[in-house]
VEXRO-53885 format. One line per 5 residues: for each residue y, z negated, x of N, C-alpha, C. Coordinates in Angstrom, 2 decimals, padded with zeros to 5 digits, always signed. Layout:
! VEXRO-53885
Y,Z,X,Y,Z,X,Y,Z,X; ...;
//
This chain:
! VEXRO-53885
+217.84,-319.14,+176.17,+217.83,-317.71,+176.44,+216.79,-317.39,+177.51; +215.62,-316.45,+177.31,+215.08,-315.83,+177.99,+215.12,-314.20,+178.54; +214.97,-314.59,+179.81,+215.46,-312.93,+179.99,+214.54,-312.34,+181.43; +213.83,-311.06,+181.42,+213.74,-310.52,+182.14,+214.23,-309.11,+183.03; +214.15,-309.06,+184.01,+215.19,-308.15,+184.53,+214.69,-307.11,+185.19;
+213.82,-306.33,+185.30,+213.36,-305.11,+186.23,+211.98,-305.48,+186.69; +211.46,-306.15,+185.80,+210.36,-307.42,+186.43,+209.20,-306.18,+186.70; +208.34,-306.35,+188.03,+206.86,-305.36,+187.98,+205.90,-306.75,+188.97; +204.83,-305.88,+188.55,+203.87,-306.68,+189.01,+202.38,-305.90,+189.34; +202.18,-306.14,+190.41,+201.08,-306.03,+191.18,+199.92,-306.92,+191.58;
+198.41,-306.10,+191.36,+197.66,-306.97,+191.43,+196.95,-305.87,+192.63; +197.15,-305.86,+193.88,+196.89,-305.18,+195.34,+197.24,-303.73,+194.47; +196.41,-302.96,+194.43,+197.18,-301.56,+194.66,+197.42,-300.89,+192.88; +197.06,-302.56,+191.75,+196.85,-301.59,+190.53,+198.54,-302.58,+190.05; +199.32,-301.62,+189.19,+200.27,-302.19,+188.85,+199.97,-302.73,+187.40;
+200.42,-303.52,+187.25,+200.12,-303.91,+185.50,+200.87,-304.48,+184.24; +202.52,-304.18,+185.59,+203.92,-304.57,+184.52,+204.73,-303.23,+185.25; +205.59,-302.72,+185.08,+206.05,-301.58,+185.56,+207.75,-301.51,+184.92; +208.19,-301.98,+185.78,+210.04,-302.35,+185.59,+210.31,-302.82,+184.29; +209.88,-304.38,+183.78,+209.63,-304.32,+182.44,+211.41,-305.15,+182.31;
+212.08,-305.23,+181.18,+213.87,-305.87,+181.04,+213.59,-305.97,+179.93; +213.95,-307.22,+179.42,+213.79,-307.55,+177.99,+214.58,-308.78,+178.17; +215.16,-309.36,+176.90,+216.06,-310.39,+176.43,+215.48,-311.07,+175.03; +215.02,-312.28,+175.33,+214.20,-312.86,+174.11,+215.26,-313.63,+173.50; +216.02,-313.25,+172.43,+217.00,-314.32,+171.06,+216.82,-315.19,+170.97;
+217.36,-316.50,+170.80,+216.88,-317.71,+170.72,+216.55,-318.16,+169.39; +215.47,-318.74,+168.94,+214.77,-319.15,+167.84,+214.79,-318.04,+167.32; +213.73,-316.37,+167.40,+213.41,-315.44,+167.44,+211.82,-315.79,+167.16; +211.23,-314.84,+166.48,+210.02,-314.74,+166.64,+209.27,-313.43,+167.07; +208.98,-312.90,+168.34,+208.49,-311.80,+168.66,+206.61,-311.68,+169.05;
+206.14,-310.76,+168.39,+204.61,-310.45,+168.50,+204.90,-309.03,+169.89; +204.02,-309.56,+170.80,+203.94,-308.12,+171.51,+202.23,-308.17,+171.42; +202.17,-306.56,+171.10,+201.42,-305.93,+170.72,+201.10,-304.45,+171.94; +199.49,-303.90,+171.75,+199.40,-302.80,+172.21,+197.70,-302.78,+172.86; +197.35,-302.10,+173.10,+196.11,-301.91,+173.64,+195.50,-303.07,+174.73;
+194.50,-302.94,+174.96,+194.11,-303.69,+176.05,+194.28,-302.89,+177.48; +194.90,-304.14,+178.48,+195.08,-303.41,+179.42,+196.61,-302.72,+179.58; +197.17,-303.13,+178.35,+198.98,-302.94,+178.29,+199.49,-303.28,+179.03; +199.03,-304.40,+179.47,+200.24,-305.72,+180.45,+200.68,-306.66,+179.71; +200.20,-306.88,+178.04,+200.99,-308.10,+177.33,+200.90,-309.39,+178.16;
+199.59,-310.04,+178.54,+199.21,-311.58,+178.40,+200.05,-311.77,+180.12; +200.37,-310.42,+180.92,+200.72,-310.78,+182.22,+202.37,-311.06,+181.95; +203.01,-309.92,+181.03,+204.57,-310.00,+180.65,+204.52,-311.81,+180.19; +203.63,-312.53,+179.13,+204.09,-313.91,+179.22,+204.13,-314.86,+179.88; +202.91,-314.47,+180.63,+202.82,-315.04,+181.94,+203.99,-315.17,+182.62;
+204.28,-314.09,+182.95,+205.74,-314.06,+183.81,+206.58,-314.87,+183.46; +207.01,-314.89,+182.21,+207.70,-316.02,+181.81,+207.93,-317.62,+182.34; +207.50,-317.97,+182.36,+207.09,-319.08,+182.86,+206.30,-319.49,+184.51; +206.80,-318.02,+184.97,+205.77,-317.62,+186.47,+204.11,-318.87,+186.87; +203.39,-318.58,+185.24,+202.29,-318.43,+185.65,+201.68,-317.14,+186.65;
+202.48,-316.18,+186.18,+201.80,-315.16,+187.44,+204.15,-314.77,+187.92; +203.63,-314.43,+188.91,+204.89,-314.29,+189.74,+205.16,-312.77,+189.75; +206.18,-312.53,+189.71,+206.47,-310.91,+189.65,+206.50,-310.59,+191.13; +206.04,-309.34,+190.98,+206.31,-308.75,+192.52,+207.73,-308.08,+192.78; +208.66,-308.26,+191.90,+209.68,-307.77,+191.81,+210.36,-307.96,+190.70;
+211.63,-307.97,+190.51,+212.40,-308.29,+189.30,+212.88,-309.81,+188.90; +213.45,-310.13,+188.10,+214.31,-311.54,+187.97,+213.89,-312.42,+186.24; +214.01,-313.54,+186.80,+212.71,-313.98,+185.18,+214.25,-315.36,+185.04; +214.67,-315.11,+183.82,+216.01,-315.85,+183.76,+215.46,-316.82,+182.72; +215.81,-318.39,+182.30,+215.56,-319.13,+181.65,+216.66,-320.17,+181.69;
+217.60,-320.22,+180.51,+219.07,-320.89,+180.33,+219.57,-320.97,+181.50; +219.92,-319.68,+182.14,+221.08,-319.01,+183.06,+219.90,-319.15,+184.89; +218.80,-319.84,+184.87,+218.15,-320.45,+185.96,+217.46,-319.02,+186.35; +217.53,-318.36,+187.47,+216.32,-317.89,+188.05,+215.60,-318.21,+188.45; +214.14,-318.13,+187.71,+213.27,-319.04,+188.39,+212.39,-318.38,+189.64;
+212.85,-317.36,+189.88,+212.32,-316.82,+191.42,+213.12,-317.49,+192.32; +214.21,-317.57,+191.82,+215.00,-317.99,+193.20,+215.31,-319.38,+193.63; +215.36,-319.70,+192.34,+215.26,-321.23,+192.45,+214.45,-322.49,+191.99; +213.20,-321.88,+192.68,+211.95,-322.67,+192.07,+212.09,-323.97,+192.01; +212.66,-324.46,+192.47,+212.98,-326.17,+192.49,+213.12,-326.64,+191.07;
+213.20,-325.65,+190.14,+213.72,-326.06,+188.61,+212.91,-325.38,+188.42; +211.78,-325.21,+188.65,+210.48,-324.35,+187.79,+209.61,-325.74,+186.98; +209.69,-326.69,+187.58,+208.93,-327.82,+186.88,+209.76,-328.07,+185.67; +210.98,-328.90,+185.37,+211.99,-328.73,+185.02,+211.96,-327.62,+183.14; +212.03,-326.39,+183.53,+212.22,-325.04,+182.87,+210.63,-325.28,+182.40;
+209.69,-325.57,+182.32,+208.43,-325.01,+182.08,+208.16,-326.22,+181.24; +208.69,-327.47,+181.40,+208.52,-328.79,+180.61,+209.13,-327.87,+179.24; +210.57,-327.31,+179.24,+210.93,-326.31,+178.08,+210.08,-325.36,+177.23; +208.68,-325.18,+177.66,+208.23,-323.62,+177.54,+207.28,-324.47,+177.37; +206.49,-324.37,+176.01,+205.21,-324.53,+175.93,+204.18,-323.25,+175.51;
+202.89,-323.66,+176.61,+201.65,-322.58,+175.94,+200.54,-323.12,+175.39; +200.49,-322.27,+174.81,+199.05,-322.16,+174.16,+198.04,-320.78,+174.68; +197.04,-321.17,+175.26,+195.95,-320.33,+175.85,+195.15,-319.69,+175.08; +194.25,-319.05,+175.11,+192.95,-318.26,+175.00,+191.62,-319.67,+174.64; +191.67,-320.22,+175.39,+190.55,-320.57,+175.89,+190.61,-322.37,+175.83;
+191.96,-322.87,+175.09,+192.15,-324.31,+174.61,+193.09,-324.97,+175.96; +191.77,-325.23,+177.18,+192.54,-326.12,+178.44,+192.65,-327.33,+177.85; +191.58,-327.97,+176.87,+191.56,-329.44,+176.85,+190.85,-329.85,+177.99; +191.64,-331.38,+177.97,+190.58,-332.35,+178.85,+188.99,-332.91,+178.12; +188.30,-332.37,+179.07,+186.85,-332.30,+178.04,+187.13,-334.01,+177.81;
+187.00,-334.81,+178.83,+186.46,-336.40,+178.83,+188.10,-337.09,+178.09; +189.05,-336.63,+177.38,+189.80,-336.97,+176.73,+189.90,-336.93,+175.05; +190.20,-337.67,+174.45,+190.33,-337.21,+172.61,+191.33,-336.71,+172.50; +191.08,-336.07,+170.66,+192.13,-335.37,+170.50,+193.34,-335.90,+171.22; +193.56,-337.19,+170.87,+195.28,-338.17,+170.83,+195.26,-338.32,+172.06;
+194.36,-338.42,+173.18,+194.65,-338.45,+174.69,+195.17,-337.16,+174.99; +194.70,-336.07,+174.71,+195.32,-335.22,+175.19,+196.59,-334.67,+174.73; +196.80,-334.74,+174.14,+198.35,-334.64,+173.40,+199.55,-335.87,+174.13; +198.82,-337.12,+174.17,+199.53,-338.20,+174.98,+200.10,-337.51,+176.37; +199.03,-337.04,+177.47,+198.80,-337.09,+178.60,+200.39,-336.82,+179.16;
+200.77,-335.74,+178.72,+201.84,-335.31,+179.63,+203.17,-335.90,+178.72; +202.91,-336.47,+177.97,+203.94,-337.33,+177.52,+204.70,-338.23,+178.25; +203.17,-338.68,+178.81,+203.14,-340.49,+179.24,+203.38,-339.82,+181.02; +202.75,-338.94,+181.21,+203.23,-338.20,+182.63,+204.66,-337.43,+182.83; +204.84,-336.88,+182.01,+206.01,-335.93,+182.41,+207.24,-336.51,+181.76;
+207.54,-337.07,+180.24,+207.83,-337.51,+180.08,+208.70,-338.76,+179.91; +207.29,-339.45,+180.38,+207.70,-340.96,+181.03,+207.62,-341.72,+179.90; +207.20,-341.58,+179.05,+207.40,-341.95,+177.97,+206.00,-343.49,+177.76; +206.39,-344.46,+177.52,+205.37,-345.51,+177.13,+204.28,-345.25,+176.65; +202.77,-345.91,+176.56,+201.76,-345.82,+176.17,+201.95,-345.55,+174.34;
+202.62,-346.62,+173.63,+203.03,-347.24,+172.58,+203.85,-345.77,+171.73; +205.04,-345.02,+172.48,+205.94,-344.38,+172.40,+204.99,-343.21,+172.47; +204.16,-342.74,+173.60,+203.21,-341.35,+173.63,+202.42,-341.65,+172.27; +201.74,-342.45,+172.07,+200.94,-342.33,+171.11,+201.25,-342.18,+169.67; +202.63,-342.73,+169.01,+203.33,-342.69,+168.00,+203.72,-341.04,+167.92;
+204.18,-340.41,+168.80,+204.24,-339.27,+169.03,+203.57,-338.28,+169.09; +202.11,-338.39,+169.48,+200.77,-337.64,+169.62,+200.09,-338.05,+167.94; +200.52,-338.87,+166.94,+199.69,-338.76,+165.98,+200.73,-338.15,+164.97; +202.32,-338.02,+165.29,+202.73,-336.95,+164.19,+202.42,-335.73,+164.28; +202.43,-335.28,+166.06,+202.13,-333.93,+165.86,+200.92,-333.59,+165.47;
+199.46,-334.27,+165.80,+198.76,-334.18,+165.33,+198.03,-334.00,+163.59; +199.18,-334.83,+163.41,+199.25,-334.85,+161.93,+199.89,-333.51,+161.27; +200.76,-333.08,+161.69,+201.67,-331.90,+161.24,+200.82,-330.52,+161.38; +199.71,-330.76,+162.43,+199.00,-329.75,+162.66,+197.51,-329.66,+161.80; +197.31,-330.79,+160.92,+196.14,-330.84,+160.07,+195.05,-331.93,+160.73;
+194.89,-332.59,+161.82,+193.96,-332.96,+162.58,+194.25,-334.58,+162.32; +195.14,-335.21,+161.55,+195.41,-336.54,+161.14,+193.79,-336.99,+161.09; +192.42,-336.73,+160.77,+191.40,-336.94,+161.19,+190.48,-337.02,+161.80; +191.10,-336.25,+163.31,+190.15,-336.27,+164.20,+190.64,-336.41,+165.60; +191.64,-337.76,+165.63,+192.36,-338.22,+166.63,+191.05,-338.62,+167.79;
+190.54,-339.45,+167.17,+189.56,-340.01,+168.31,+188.55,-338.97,+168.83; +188.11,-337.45,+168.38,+187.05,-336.82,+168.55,+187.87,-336.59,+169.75; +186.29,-335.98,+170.42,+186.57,-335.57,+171.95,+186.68,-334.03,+171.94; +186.98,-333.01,+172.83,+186.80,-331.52,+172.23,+185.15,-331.26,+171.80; +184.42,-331.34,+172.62,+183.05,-331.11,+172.56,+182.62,-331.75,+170.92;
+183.59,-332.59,+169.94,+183.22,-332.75,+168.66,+184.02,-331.82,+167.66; +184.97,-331.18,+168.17,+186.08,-329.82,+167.50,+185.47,-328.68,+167.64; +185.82,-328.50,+166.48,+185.44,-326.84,+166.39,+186.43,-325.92,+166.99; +185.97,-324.70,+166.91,+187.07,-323.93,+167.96,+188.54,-323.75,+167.50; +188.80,-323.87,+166.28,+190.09,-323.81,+165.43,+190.84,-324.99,+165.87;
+190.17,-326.58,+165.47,+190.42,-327.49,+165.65,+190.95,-328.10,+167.10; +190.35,-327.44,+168.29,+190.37,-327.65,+169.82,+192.33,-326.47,+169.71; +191.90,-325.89,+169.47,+193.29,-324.94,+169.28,+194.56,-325.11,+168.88; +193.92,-326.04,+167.78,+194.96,-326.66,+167.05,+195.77,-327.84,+167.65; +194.90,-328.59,+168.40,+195.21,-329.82,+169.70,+195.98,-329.10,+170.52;
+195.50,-327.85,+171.06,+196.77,-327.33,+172.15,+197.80,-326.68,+171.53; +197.89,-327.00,+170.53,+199.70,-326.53,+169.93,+199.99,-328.06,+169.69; +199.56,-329.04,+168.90,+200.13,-330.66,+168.72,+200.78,-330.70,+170.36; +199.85,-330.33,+171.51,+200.48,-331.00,+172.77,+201.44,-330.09,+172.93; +201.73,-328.60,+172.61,+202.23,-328.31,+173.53,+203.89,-328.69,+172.21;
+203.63,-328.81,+171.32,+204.42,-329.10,+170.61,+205.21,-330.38,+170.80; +205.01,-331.38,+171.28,+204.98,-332.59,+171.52,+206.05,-332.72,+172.86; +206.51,-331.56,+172.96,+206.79,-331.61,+174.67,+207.92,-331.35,+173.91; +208.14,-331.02,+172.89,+209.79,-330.12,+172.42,+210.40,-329.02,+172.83; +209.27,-327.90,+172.86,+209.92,-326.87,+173.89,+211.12,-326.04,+172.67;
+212.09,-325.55,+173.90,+213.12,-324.16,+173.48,+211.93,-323.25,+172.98; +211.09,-322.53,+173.14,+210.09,-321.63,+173.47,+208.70,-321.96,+173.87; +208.24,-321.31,+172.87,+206.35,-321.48,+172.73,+205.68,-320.17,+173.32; +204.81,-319.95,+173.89,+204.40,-319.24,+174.25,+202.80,-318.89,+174.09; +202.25,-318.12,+173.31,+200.65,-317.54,+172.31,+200.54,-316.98,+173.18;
+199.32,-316.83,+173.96,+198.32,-316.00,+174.66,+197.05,-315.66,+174.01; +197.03,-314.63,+173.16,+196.21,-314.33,+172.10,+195.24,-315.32,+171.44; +196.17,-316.25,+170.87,+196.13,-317.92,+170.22,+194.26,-318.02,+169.80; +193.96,-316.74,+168.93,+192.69,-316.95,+168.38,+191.47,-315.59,+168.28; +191.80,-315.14,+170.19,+190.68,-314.33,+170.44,+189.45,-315.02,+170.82;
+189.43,-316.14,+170.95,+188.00,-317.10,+170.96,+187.36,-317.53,+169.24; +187.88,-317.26,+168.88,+187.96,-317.79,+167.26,+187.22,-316.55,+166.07; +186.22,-317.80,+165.14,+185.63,-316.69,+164.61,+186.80,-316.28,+162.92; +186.48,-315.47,+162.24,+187.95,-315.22,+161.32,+188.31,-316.43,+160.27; +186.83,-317.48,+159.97,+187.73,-318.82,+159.43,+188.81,-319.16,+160.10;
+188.38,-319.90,+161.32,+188.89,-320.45,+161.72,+190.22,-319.98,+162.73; +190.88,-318.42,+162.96,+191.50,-317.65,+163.09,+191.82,-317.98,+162.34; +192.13,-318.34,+160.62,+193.18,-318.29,+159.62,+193.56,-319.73,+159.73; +193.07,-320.49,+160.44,+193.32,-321.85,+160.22,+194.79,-322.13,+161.53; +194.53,-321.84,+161.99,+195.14,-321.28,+163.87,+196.62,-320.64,+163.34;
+195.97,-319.14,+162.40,+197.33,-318.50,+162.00,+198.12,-319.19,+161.33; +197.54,-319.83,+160.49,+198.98,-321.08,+159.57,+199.56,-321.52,+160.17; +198.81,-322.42,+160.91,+199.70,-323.81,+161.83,+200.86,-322.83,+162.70; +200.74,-321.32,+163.34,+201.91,-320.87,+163.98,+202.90,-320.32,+163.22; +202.20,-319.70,+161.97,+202.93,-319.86,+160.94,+204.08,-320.56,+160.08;
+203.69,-321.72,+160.82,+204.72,-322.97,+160.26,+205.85,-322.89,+161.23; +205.32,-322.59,+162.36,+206.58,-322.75,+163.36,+207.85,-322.04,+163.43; +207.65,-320.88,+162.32,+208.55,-319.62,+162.37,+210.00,-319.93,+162.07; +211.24,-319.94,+162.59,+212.34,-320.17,+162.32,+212.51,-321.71,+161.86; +211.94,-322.76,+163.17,+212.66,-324.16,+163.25,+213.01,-324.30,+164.39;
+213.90,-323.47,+165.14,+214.77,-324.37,+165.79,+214.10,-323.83,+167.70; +213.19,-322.70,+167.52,+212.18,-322.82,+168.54,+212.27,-320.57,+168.80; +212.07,-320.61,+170.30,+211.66,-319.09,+170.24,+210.07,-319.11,+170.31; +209.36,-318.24,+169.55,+208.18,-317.76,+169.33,+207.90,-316.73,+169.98; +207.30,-316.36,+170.98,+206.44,-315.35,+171.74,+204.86,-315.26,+171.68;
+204.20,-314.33,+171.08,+203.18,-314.28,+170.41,+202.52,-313.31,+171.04; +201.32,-313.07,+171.74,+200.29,-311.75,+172.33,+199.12,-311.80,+171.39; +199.64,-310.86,+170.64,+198.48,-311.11,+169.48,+197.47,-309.41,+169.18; +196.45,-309.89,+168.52,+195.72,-308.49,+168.15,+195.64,-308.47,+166.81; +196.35,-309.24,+165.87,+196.28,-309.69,+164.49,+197.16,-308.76,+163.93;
+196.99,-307.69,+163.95,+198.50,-306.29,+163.31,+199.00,-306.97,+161.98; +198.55,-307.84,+161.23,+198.82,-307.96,+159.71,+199.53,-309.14,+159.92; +199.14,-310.09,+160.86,+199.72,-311.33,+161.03,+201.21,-310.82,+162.17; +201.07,-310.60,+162.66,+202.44,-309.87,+163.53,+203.25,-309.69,+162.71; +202.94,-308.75,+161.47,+203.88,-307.86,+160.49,+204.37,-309.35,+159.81;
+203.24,-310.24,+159.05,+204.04,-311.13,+158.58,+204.67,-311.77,+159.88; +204.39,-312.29,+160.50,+205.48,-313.39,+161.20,+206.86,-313.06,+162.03; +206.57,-312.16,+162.71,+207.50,-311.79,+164.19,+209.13,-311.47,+163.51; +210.12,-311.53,+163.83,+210.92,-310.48,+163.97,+211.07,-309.51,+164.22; +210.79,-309.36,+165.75,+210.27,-308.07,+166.51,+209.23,-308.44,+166.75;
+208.97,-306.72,+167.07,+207.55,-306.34,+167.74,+207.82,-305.94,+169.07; +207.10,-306.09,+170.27,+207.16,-305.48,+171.48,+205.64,-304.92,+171.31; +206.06,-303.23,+171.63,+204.80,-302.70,+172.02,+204.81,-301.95,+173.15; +203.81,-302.57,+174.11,+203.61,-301.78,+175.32,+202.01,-301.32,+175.47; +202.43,-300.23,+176.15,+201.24,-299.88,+176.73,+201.43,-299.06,+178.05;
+200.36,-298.86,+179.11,+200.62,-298.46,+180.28,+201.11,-299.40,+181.12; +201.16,-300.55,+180.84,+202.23,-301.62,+181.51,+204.12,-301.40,+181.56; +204.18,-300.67,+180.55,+205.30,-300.85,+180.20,+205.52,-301.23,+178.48; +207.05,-301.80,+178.55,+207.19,-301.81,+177.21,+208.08,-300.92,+176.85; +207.34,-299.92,+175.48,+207.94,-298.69,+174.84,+209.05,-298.89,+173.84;
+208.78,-300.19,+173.15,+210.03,-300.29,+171.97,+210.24,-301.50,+172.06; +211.25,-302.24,+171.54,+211.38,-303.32,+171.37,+212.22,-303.43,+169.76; +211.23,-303.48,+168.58,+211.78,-303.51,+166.98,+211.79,-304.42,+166.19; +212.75,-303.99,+165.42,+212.65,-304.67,+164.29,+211.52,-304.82,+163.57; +210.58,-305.97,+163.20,+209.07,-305.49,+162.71,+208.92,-304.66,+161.37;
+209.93,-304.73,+160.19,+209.73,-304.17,+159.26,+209.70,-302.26,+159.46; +210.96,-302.27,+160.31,+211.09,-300.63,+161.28,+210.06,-300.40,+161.67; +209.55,-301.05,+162.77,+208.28,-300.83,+163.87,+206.98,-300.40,+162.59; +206.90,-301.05,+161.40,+205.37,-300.29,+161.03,+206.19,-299.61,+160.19; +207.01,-299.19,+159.65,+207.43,-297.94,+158.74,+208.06,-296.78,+159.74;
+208.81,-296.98,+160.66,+209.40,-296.02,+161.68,+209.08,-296.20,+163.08; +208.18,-296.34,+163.65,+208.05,-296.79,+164.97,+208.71,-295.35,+165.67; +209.37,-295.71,+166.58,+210.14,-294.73,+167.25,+209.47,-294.39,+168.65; +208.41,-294.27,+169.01,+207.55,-293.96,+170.01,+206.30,-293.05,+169.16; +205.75,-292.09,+169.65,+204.53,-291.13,+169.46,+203.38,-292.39,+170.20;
+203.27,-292.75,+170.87,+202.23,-293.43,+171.09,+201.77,-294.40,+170.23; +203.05,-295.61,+169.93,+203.31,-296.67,+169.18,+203.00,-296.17,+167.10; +203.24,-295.03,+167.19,+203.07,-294.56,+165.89,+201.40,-294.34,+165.68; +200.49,-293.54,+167.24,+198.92,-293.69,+166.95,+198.90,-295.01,+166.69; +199.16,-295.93,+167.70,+198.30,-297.09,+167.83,+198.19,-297.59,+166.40;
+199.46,-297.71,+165.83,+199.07,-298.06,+164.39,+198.27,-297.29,+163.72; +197.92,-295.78,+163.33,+197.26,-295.20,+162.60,+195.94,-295.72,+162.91; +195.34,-296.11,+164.20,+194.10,-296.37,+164.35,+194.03,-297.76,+164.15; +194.65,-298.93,+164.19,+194.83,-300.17,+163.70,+194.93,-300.70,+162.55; +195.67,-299.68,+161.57,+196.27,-300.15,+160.26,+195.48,-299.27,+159.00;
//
């Protein structure tokens, strides 16, 4: 169970989350959606207090992790992300990096990480390019490595930070499958996406904010036939 509680956030005098409360279902799949400059990629952030709220309560299986950071290492081994921008180890291969925090956080044997780093790898399409380094992956492929790792960790909850705004639209469809697959096994899905068509297929809900708040929180089939916000109803006309 994820949960936020009155959460805002400040970056010196500009706000860019604004009393945001939300309750994420477990093995749920939610797309939040909305303009640039909404507050999506900071609301996931929060999650996992990559960025820290300036206020409000960030709950993760009953734990506050404001208050009791001592279990923030702990809670975040639970929570895997996936970035923007990959966060491979350049001087590592595919299968090293997927190992790394196995064999670190884990604890897990050389023998044991690696048996482990070539299913997920495998499950993710890359069964061929264990040994490449990133600098030999293409941008899909490097992408695809940071879901094997973050997959590999067994999280409750995954966490997309607009998975394939580095990505040109091949390889964006290659990216969209593999999260695709993840939909209803066992896992919550949190998604910051700009993909309106891919949202509609995957999510459950939709969260759409804008202003740094969030306006609805829907059902996705509702959200593009009835969106119950005047704002949330443009954004689609100019999107869709």
């Amino acid at each position: 169970m994820i949960k936020l509680i009155h959460v805002s956030k400040k970056f010196k005098e500009t706000v860019v989350l604004k009393n945001v409360s939300i309750e994420f279902e477990p093995e749920k799949t939610y797309a939040i959606i909305g303009s640039s400059g909404a507050g999506k990629s900071t609301l996931l952030r929060c999650i996992n207090l990559l960025e820290i709220p300036t206020t409000g309560s960030v709950i993760v299986d009953d734990i506050d992790l404001i208050k009791d950071k001592a279990k923030l290492s702990t809670v975040r081994e639970k929570i895997g992300m996936v970035f923007q921008n990959f966060n491979l180890f350049a001087h590592m291969t595919a299968l090293h990096n997927v190992m790394f925090a196995l064999i670190k956080v884990k604890k897990l044997s050389n023998e044991e990480a690696q048996i482990q780093a070539i299913k997920y790898l495998t499950e993710v399409g890359l069964q061929n390019r264990l040994n490449n380094y990133p600098h030999q992956l293409s941008g899909g492929e490097k992408q695809r490595v940071a879901i094997a790792r973050a997959l590999a960790m067994k999280p409750i909850a995954m966490l997309f930070d607009e998975p394939t705004s580095a990505l040109d639209p091949e390889m964006t469809q290659e990216v969209l499958k593999v999260i695709k697959k993840l939909n209803h096994i066992g896992m919550t899905n949190i998604i910051v996406t700009h993909e309106i068509k891919f949202a509609q297929e995957v999510a459950d809900y939709i969260i759409f904010m804008d202003n740094a708040e969030i306006l609805e929180v829907t059902p996705t089939q509702l959200f593009f036939s009835q969106p119950k916000s005047q704002r949330a109803a443009e954004f689609l006309f100019n999107m869709i």
